[in-house]
C-alpha positions in Angstrom: 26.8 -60.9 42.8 23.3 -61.8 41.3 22.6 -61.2 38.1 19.6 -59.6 36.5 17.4 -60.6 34.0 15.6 -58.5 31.5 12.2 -59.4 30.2 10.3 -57.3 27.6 6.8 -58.2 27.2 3.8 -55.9 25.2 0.5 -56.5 27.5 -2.9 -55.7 27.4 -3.0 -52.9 29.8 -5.3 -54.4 32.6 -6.1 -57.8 31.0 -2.5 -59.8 30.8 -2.7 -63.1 31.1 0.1 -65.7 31.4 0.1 -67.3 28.3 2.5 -69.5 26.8 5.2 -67.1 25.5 5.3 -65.6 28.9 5.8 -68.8 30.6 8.8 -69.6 28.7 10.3 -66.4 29.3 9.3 -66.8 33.1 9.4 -70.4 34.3 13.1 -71.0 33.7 13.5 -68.0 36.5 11.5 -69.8 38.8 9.4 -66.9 39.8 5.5 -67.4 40.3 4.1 -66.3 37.0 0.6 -65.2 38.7 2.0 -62.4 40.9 3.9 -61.3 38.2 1.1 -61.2 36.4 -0.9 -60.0 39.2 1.8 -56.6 39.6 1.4 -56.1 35.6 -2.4 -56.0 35.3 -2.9 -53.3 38.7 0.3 -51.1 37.0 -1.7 -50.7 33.4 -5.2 -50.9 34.4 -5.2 -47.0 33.4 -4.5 -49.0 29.4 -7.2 -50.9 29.6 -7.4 -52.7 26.3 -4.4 -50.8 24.6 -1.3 -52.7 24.6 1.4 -51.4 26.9 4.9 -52.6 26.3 6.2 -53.5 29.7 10.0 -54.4 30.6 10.7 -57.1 33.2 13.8 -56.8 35.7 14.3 -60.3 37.6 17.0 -60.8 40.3 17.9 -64.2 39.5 19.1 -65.2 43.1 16.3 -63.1 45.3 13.7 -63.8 42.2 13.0 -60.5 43.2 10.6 -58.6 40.3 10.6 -54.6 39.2 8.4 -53.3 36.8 8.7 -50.9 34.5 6.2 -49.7 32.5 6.4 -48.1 28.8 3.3 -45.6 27.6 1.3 -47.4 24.7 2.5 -46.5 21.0 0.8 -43.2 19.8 -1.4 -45.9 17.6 -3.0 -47.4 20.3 -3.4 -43.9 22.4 -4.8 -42.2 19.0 -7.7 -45.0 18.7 -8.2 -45.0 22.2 -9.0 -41.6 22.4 -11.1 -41.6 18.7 -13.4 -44.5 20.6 -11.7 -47.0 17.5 -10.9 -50.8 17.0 -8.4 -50.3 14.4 -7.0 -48.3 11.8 -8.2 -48.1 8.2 -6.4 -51.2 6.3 -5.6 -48.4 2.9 -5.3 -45.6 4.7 -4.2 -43.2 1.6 -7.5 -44.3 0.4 -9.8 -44.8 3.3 -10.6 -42.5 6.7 -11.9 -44.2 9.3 -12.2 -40.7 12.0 -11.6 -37.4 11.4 -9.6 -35.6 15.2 -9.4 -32.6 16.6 -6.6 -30.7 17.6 -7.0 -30.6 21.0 -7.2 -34.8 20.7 -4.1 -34.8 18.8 -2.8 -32.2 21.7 -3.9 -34.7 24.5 -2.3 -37.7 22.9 0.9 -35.5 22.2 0.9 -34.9 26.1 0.4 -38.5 26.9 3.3 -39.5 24.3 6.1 -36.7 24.8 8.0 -38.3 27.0 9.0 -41.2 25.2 9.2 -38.8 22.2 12.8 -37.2 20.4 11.1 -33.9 20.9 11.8 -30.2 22.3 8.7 -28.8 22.4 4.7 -29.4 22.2 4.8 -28.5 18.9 6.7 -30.9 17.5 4.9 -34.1 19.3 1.5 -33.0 17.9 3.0 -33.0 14.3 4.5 -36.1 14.9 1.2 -37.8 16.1 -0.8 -36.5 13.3 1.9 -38.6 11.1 0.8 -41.2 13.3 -2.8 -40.3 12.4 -2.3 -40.3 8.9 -0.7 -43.7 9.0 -4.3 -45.1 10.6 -6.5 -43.5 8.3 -7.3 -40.6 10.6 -7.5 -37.2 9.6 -6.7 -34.3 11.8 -9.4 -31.4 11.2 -10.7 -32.7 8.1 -6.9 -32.8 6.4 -4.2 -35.5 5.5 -1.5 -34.9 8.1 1.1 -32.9 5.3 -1.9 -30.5 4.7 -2.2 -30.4 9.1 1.1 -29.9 9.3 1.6 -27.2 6.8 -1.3 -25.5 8.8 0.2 -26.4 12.2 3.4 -24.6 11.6 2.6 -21.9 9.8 0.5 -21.1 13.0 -2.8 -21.7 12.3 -3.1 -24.0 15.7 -1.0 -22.1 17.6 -3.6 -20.9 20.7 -4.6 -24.1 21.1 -1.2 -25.8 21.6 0.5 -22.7 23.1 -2.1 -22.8 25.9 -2.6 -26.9 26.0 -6.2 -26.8 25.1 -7.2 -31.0 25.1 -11.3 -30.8 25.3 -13.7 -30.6 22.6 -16.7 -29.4 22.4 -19.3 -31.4 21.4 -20.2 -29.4 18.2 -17.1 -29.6 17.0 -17.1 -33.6 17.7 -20.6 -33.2 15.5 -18.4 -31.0 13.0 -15.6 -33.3 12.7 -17.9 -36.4 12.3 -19.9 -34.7 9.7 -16.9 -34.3 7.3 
């Protein structure tokens, strides 16, 4: 009976590279490192430059490899979609974006999977939480003010129907604030 190894790596979606901590976890298993590698960087490409965590199952007697991929946290998916390096480094003091609804929507879809959710509605307040904990405000407001909005309905069409594009005056609107 062969036994199965389990690897958890976080890789720059589209960009890993076999560094050291990677070969210690790999070599041992005597599996080639640049397929591995190989496999990893074609399965996140979609990431590009977000880290994706990414969990490793090796056969040690077949040194047969299965991949399975995580989604990004909502951190990385949130900057990603706001066009961001990083979040603010005092973010009760300093903003770096201000996002839509439909943004915070789009990333809620992205994220609701891997989320302890049961509806829609409950993923988009939890990623503006995430937004407020980068420095991002979500129409113009801290995330509690957001969220007071959010369920006392204010957002309601535009989650109820899934809306996820902008238009680009509000973009121009949002930036302006």
């Amino acid at each position: 009976m062969s036994k199965v190894e389990k690897i958890d790596l976080l890789i720059e979606g589209g960009n890993g590279k076999p560094d050291a901590s990677i070969a210690q976890r790999l070599g041992p298993l005597k599996i080639n490192i640049g397929q591995v590698m190989s496999k990893i960087n074609e399965k996140t490409a979609a990431f590009k430059g977000m880290r994706v965590p990414v969990k490793l199952l090796v056969d040690t007697e077949t040194k047969n490899v299965e991949l399975e991929m995580g989604l990004p946290p909502a951190s990385e998916l949130i900057k990603k979609e706001l066009g961001i390096e990083k979040g603010s480094p005092t973010p009760n003091m300093m903003k770096v974006a201000n996002m839509a609804v439909e943004q915070v929507i789009k990333v809620a879809k992205m994220k609701i999977s891997d989320m302890f959710v049961h509806d829609l509605k409950t993923a988009v307040k939890n990623i503006a939480g995430s937004c407020n904990s980068l420095g991002v405000l979500v129409e113009g407001k801290v995330s509690s003010e957001f969220n007071k909005d959010l369920m006392a309905g204010v957002y309601d069409r535009e989650v109820k129907e899934e809306v996820i594009v902008v238009s680009p005056e509000k973009v121009a609107r949002l930036k302006a604030q």
